[in-house]
N, CA and C atoms as a LAMMPS dump frame, in Angstrom:
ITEM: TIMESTEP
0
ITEM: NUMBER OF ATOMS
597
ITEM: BOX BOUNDS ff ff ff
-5.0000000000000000e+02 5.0000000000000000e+02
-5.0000000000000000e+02 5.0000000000000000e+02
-5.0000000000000000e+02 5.0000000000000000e+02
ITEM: ATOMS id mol type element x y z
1 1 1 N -269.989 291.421 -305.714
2 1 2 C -269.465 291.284 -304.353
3 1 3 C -270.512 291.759 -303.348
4 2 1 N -270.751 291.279 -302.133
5 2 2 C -271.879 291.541 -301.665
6 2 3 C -270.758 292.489 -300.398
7 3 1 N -271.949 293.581 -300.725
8 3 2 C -271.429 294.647 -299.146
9 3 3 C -272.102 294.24 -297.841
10 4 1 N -271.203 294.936 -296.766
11 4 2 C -271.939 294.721 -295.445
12 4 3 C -270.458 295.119 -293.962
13 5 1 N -270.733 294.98 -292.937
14 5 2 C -269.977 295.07 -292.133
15 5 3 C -269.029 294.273 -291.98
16 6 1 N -268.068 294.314 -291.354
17 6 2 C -266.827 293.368 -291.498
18 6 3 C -267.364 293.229 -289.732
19 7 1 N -267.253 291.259 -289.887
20 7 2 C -267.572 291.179 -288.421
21 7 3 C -266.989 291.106 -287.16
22 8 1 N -267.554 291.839 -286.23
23 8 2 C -266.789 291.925 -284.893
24 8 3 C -266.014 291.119 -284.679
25 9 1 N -265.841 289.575 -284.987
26 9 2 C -264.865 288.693 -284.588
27 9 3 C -263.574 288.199 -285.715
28 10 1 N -264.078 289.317 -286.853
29 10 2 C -262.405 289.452 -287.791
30 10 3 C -261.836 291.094 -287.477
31 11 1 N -261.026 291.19 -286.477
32 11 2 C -260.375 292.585 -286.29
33 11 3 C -259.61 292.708 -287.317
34 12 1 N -260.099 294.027 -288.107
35 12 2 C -258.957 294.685 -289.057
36 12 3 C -257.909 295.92 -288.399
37 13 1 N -256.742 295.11 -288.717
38 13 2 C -255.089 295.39 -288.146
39 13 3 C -255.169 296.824 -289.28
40 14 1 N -255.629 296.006 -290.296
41 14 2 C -254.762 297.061 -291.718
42 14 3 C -255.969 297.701 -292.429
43 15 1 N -255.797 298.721 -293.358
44 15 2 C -256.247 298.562 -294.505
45 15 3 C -255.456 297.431 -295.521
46 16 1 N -256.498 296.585 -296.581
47 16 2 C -256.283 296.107 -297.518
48 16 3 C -255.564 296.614 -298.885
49 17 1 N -254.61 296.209 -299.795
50 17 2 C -254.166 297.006 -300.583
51 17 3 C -254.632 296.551 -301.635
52 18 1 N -255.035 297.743 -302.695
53 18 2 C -253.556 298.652 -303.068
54 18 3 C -254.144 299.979 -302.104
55 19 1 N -253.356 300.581 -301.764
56 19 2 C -253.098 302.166 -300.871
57 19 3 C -253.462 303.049 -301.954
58 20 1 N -253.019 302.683 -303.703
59 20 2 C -252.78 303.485 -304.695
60 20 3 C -254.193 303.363 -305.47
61 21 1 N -254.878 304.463 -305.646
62 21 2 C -256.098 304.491 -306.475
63 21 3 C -255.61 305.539 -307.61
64 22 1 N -256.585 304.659 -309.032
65 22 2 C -256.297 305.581 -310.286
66 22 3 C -257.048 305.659 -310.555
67 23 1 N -257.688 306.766 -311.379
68 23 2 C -258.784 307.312 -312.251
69 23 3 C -258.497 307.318 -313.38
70 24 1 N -259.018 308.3 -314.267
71 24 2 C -258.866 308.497 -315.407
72 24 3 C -257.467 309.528 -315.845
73 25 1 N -257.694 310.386 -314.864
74 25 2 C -256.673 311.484 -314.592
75 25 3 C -256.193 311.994 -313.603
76 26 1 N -256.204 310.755 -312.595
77 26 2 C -255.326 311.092 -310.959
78 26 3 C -254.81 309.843 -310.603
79 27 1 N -254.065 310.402 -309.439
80 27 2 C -253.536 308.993 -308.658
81 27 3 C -253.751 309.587 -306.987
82 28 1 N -254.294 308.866 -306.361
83 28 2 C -254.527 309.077 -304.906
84 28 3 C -253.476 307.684 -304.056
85 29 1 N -253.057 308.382 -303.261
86 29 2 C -251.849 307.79 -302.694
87 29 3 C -251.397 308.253 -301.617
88 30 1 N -251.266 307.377 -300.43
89 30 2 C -251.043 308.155 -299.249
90 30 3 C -249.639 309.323 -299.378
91 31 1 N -249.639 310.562 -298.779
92 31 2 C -248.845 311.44 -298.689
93 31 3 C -247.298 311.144 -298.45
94 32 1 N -246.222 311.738 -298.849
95 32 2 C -244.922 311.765 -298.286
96 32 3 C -245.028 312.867 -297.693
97 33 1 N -244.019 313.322 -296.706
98 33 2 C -243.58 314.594 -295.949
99 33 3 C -242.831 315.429 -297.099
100 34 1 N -242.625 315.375 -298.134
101 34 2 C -241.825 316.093 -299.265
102 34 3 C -243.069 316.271 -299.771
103 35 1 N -244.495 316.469 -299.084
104 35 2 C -245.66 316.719 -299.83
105 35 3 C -246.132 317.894 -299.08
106 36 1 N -245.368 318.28 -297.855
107 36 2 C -246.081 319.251 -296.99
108 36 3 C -246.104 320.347 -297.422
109 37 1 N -245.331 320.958 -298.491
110 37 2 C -245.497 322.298 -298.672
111 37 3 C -246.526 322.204 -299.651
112 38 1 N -246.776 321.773 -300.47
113 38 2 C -248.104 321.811 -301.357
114 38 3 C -249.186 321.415 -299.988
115 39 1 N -248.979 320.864 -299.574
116 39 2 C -250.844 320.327 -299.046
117 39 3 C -250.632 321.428 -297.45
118 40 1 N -249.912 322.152 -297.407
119 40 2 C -250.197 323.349 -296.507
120 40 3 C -250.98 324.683 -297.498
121 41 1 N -250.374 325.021 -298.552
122 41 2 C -250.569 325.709 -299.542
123 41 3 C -252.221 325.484 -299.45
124 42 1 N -252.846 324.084 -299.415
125 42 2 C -254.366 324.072 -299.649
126 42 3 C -254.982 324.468 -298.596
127 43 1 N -254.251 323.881 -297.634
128 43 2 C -255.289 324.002 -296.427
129 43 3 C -254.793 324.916 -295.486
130 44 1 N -254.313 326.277 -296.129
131 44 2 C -254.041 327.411 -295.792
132 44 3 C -254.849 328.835 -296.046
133 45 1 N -255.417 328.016 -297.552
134 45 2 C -255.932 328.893 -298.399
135 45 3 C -257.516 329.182 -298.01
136 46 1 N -257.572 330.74 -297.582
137 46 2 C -259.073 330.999 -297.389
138 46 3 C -260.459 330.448 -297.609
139 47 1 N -260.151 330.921 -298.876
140 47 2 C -261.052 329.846 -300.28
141 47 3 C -261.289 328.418 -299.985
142 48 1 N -260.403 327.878 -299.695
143 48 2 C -260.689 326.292 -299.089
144 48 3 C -261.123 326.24 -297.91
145 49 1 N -260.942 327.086 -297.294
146 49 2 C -261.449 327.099 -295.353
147 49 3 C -262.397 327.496 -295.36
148 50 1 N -263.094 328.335 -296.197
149 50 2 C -264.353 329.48 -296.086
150 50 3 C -265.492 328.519 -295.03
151 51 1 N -265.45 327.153 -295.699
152 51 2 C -266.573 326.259 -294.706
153 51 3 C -266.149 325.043 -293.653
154 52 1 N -265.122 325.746 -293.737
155 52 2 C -264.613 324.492 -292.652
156 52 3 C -264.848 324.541 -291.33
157 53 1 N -264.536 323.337 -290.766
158 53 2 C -264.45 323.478 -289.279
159 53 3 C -263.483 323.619 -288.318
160 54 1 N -262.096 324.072 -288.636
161 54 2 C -260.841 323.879 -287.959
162 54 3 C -260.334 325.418 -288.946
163 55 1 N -259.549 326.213 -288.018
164 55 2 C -259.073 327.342 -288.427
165 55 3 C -257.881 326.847 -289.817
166 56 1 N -257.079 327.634 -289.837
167 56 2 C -255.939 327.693 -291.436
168 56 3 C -254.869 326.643 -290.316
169 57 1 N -253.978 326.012 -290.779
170 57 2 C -252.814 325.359 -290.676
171 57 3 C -251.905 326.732 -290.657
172 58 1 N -251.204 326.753 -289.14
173 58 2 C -250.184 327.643 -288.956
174 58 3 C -248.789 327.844 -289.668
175 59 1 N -248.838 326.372 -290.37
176 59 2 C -246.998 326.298 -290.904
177 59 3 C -247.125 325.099 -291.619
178 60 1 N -245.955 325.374 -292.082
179 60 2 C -245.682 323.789 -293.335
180 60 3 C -244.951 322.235 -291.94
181 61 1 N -244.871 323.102 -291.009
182 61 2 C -244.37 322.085 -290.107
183 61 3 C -245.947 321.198 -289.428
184 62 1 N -246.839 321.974 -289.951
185 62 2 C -248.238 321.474 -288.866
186 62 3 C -248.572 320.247 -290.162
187 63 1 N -248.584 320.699 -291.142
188 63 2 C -249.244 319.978 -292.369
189 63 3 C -247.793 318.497 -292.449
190 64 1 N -246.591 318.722 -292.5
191 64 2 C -245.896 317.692 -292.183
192 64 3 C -246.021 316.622 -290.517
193 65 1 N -245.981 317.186 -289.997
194 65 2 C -247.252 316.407 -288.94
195 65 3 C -248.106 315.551 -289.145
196 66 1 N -248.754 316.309 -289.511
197 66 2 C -250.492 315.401 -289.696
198 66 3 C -250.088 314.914 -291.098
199 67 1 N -248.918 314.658 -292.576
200 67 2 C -248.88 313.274 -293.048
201 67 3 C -248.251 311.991 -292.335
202 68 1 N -247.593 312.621 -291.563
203 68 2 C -246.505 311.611 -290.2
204 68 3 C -247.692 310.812 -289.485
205 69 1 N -248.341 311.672 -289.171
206 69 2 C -249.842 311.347 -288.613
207 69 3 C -250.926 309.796 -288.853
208 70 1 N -251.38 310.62 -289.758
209 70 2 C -251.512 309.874 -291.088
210 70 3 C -251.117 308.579 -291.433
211 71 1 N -249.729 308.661 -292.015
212 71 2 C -249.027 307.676 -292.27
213 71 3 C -249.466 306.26 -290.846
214 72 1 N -249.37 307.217 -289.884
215 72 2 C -249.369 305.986 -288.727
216 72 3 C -250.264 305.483 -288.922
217 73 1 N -251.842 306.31 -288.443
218 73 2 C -253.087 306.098 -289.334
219 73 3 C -253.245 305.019 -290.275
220 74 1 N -252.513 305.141 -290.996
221 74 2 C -252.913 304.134 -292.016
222 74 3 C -252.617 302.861 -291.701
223 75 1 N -250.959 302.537 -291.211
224 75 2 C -250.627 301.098 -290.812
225 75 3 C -251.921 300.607 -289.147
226 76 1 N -251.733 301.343 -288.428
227 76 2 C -252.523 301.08 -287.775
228 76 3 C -254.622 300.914 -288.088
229 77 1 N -254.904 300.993 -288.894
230 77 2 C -256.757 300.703 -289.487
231 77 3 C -257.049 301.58 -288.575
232 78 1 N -256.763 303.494 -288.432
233 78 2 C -257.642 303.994 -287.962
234 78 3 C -258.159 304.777 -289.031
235 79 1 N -257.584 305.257 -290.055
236 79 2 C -257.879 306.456 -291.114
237 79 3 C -257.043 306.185 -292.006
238 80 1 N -257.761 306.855 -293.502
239 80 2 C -257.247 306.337 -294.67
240 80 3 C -257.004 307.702 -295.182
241 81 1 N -255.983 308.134 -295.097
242 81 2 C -255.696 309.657 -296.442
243 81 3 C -255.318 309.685 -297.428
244 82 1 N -255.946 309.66 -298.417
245 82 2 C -255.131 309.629 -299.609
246 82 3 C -254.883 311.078 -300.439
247 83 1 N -253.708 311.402 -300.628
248 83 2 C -253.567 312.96 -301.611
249 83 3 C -254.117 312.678 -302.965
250 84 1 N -254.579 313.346 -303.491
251 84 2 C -255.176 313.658 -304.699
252 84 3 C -253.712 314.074 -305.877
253 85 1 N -253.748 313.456 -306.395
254 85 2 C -252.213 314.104 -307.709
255 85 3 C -252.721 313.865 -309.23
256 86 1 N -252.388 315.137 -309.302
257 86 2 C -253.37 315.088 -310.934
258 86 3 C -252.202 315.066 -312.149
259 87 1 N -252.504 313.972 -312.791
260 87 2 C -251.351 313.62 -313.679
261 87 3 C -250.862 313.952 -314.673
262 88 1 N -251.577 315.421 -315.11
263 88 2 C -250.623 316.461 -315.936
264 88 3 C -251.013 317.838 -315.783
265 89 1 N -250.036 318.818 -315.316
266 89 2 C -248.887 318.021 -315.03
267 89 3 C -248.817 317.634 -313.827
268 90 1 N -247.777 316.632 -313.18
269 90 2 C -247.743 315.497 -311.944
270 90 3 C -247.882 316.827 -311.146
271 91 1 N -249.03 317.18 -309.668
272 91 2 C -248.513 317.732 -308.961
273 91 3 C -250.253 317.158 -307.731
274 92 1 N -249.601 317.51 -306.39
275 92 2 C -250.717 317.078 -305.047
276 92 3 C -251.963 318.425 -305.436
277 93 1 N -253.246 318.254 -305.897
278 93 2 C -254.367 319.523 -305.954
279 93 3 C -255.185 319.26 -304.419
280 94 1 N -254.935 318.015 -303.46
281 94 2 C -256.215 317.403 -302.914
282 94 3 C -256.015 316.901 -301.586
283 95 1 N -257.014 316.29 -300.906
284 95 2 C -256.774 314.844 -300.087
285 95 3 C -258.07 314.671 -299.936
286 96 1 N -258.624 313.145 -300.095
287 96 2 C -259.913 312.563 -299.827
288 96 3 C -259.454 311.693 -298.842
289 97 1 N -260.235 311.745 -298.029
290 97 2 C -260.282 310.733 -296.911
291 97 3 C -261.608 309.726 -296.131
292 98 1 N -261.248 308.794 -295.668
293 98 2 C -261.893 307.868 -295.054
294 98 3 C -261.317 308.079 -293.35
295 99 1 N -262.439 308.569 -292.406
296 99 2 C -262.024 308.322 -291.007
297 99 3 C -263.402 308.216 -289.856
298 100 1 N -262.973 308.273 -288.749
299 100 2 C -264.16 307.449 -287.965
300 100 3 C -264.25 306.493 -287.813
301 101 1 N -263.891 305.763 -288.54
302 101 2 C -264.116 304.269 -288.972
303 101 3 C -264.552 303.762 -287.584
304 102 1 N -265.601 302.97 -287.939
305 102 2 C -266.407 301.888 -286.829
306 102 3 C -266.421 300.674 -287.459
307 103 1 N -265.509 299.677 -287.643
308 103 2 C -265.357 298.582 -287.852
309 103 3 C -266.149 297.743 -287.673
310 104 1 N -266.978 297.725 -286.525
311 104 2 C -267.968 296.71 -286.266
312 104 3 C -269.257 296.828 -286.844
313 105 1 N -269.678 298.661 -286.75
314 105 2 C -271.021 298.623 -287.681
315 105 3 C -270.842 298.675 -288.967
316 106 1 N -269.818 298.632 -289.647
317 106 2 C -269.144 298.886 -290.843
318 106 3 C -269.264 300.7 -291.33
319 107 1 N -268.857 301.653 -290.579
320 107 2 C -269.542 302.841 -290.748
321 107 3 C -268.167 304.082 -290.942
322 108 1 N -267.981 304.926 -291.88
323 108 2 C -266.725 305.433 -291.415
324 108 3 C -267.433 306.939 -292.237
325 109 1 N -266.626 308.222 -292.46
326 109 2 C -266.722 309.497 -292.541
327 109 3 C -266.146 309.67 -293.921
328 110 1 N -266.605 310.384 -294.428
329 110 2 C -265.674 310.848 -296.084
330 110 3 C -265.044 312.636 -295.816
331 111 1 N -263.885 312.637 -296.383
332 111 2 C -263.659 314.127 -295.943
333 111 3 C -263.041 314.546 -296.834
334 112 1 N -262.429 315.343 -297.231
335 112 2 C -261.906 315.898 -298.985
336 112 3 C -261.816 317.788 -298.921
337 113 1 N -260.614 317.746 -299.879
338 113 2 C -260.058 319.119 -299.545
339 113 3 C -259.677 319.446 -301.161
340 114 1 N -259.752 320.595 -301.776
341 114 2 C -259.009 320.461 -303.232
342 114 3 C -258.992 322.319 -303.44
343 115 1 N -257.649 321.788 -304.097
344 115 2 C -257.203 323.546 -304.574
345 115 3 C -258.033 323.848 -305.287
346 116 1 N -258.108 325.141 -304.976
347 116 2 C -259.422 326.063 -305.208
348 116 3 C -258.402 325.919 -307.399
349 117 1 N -257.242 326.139 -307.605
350 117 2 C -257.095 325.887 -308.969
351 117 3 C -257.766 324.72 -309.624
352 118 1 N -258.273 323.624 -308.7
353 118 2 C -258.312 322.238 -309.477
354 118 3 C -259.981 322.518 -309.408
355 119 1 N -260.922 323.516 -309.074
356 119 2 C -262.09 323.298 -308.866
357 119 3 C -263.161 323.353 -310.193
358 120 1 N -263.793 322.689 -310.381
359 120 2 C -265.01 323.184 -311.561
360 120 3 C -264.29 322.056 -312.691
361 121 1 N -263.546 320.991 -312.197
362 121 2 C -262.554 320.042 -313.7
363 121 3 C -263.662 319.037 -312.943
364 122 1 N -264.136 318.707 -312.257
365 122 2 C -264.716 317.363 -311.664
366 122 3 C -263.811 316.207 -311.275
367 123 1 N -262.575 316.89 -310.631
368 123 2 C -261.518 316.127 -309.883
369 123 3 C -262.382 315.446 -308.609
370 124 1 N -262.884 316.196 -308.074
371 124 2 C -263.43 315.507 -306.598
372 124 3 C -264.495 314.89 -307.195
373 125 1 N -265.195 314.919 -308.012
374 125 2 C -266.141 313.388 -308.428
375 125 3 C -265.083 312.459 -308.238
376 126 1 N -264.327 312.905 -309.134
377 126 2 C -263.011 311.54 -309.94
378 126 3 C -262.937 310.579 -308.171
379 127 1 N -261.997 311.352 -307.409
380 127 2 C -261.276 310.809 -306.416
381 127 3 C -262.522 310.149 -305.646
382 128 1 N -263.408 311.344 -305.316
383 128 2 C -264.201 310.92 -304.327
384 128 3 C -264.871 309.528 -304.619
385 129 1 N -265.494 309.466 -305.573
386 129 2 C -265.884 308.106 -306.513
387 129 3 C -264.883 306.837 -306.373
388 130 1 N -263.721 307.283 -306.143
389 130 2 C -262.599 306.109 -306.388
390 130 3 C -262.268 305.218 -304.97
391 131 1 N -262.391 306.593 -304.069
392 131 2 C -262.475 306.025 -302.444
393 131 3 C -263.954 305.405 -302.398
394 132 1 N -264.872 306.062 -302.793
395 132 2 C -265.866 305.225 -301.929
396 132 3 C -266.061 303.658 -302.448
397 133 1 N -265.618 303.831 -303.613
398 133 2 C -265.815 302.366 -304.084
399 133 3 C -264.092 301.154 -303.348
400 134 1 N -263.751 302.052 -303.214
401 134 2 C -262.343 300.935 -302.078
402 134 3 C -263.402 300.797 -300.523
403 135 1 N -263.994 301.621 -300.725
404 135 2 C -264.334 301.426 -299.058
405 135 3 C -265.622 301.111 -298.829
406 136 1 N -266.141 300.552 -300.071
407 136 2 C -267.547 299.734 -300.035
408 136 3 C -267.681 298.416 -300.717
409 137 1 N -266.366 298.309 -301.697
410 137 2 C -265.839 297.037 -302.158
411 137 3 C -264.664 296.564 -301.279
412 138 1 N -263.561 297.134 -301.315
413 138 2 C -262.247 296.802 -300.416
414 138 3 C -262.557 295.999 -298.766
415 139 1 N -263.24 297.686 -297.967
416 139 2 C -263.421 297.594 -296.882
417 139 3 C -264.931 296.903 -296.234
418 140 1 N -265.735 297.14 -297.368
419 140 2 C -266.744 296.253 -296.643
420 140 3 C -267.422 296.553 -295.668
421 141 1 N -267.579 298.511 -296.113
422 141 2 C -268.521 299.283 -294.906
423 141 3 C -269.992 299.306 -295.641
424 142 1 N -270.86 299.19 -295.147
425 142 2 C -272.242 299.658 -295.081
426 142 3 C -273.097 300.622 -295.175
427 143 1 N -272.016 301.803 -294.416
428 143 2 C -272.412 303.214 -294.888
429 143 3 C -271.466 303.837 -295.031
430 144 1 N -271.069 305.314 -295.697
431 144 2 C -270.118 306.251 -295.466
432 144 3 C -271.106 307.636 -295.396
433 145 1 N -270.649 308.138 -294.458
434 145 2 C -271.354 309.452 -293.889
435 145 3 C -270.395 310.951 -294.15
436 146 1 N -270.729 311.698 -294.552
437 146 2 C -270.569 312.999 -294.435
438 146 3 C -270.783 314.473 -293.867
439 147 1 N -270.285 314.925 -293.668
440 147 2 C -270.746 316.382 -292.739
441 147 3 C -270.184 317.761 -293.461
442 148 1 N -270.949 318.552 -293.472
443 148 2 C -270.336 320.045 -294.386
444 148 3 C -271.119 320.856 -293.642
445 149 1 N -270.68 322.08 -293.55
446 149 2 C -271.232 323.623 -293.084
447 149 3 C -272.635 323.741 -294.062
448 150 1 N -273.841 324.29 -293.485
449 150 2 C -275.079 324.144 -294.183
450 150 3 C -274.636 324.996 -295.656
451 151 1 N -273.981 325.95 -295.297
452 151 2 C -273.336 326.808 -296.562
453 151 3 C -272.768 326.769 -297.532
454 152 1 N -271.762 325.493 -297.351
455 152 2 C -271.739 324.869 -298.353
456 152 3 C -271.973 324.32 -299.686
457 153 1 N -272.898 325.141 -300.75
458 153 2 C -273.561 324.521 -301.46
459 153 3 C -272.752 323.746 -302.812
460 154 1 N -271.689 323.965 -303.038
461 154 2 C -270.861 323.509 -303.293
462 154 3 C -270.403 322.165 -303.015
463 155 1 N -270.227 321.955 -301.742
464 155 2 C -269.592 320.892 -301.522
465 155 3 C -271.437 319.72 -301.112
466 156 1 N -272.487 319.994 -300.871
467 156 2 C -273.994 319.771 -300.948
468 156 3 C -274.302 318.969 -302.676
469 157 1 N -273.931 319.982 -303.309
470 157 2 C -274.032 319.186 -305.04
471 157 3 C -273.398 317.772 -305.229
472 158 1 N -271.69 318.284 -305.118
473 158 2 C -270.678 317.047 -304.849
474 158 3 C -271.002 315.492 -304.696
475 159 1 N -271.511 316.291 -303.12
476 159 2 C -272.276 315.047 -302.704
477 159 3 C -273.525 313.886 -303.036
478 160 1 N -274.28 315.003 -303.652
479 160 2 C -275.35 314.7 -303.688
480 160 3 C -275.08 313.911 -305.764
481 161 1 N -274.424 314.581 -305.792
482 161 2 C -273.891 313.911 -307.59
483 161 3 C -273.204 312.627 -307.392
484 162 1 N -273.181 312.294 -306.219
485 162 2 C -272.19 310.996 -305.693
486 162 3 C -273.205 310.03 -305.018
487 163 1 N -274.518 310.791 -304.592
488 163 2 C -275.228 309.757 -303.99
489 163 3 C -275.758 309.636 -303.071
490 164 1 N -275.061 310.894 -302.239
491 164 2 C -275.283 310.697 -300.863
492 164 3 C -276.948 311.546 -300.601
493 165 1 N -277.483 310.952 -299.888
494 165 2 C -278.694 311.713 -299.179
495 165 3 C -278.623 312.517 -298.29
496 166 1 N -279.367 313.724 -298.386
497 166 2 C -279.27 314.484 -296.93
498 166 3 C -280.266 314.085 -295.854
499 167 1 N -279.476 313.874 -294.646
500 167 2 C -280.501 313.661 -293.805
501 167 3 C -280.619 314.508 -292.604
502 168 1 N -280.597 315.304 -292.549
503 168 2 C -281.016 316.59 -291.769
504 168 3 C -279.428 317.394 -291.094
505 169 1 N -279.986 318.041 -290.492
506 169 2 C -278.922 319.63 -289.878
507 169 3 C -278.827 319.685 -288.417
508 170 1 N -277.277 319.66 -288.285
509 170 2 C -277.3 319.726 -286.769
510 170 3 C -276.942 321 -286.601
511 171 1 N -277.597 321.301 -285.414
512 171 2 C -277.843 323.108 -285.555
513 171 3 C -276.677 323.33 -284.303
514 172 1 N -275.969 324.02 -284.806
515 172 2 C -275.142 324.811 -283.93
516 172 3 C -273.792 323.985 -283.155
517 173 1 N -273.366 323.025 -284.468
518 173 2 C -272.593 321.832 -284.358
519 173 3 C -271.004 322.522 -284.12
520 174 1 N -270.43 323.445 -284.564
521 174 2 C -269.246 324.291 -284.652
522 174 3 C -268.962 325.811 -284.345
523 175 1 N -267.92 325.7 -283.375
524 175 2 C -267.616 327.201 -283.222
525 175 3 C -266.001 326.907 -283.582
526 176 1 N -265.644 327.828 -284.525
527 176 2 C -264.232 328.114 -285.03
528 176 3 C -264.122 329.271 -284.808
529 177 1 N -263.603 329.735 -284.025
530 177 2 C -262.981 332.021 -284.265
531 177 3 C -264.101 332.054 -283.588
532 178 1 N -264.731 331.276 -282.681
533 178 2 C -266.25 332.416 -282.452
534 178 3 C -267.53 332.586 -283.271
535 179 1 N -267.118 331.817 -284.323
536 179 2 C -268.381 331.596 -285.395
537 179 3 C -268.983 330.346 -285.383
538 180 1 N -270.105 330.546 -284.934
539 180 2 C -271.131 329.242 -284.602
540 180 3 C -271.815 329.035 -285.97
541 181 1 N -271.909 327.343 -286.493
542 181 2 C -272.184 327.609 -287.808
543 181 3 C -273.065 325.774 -287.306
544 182 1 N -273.964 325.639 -288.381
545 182 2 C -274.789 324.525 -288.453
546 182 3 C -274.122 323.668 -289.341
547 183 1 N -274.7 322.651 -289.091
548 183 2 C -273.656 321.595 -290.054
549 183 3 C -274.819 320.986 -290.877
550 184 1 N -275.042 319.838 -292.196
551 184 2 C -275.839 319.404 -292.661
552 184 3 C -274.948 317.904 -292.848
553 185 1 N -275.606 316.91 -292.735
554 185 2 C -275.596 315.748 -292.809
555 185 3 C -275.741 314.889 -293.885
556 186 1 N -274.989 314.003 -294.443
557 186 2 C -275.466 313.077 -295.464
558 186 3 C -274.984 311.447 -295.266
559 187 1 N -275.341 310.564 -296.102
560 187 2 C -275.106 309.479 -296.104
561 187 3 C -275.555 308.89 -296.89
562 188 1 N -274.649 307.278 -297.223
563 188 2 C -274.215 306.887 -298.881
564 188 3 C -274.637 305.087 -298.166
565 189 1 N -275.597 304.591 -298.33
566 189 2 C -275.357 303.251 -298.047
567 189 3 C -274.651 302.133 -299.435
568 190 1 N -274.564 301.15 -298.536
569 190 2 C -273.489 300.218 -300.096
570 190 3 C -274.176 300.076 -300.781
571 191 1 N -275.542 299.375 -300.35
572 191 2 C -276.471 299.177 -301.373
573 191 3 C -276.551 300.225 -303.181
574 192 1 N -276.514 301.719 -301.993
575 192 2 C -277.302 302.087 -302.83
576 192 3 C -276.449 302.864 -304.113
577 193 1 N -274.82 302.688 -303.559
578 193 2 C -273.48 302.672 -304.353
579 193 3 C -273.308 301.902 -305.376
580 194 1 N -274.057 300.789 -304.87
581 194 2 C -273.577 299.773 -305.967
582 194 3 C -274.912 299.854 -306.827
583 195 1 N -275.392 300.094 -306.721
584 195 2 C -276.985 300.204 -307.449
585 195 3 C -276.409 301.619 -308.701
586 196 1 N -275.804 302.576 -308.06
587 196 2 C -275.136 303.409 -309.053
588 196 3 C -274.072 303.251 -309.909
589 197 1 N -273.309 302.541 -309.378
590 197 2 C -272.096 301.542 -310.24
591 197 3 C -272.726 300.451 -311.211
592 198 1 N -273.729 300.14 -310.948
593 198 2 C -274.44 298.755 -312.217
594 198 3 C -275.243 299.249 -312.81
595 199 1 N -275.57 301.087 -312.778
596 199 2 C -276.329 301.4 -313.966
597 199 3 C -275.527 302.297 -314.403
């Protein structure tokens, strides 16, 4: 299948389906609101925030929100969330996402969250791997770009085990609490996705 931008004069209304991605040992699937108390639980948790850019989620009512959110998100082609659910036993560890999206240059953001329990199994290869290939086969973007706290080195490997290149540091990109922190940059062209998928 040949990658590239989807062109300015076919507007995408939707994402294309299936919504539902499987791995070997997950299912990624947009969120229900009977999902908010687990996916507050993550993105509550220190350990998961340590490099983030947005303080802790105040309540299980903020995290039910933003799948309501979301959900709209999705019917409308602005952002793609999918929860991470690891299939034994069945429970939400995650969310990988697709947002930004620039339709015309074919260009959108990768973003991903996972319980600090699910870490060191190579779940976020699994998922992350599963989106980018919907959104370089499916969607028909050109690039997908990433951003992490330079500190990160953790989430720097991830990436870089996935493909992505670093291409430099924006210095002094975030203040959360008063803490000014640098960000580091990466990016995944289709080409060079699919060049990793055929070997």
């Amino acid at each position: 299948m040949t990658h590239g931008a989807v062109p300015p004069s076919v507007p995408v209304l939707s994402f294309p389906a299936p919504h539902v991605l499987r791995t070997a040992r997950l299912q990624l699937r947009p969120m229900r609101p009977a999902d908010a108390d687990a996916l507050h639980a993550i993105l509550n948790d220190p350990k998961v925030l340590r490099y983030w850019d947005t303080p802790p989620w105040p309540d299980v009512a903020h995290a039910r929100e933003f799948i309501v959110d979301e959900q709209r998100a999705l019917a409308e082609g602005e952002s793609l969330t999918l929860g991470i659910y690891q299939d034994e036993p069945p429970r939400l560890i995650g969310e990988c996402l697709l947002f930004a999206l620039d339709w015309d240059a074919g260009r959108a953001e990768l973003g991903f969250a996972l319980a600090p329990g699910a870490w060191g199994c190579g779940y976020l290869h699994e998922a992350a791997g599963a989106l980018l290939d919907y959104g370089f086969d499916r969607l028909q973007l050109r690039r997908i770009e990433a951003e992490i706290n330079v500190g990160n080195a953790a989430a720097a490997r991830a990436l870089e085990r996935l493909g992505f290149q670093h291409e430099g540091v924006l210095r002094e990109r975030w203040a959360v609490n008063g803490r000014i922190s640098d960000a580091a940059f990466y990016g995944l062209l289709a080409r060079e996705w699919a060049a990793r998928t055929a070997a």
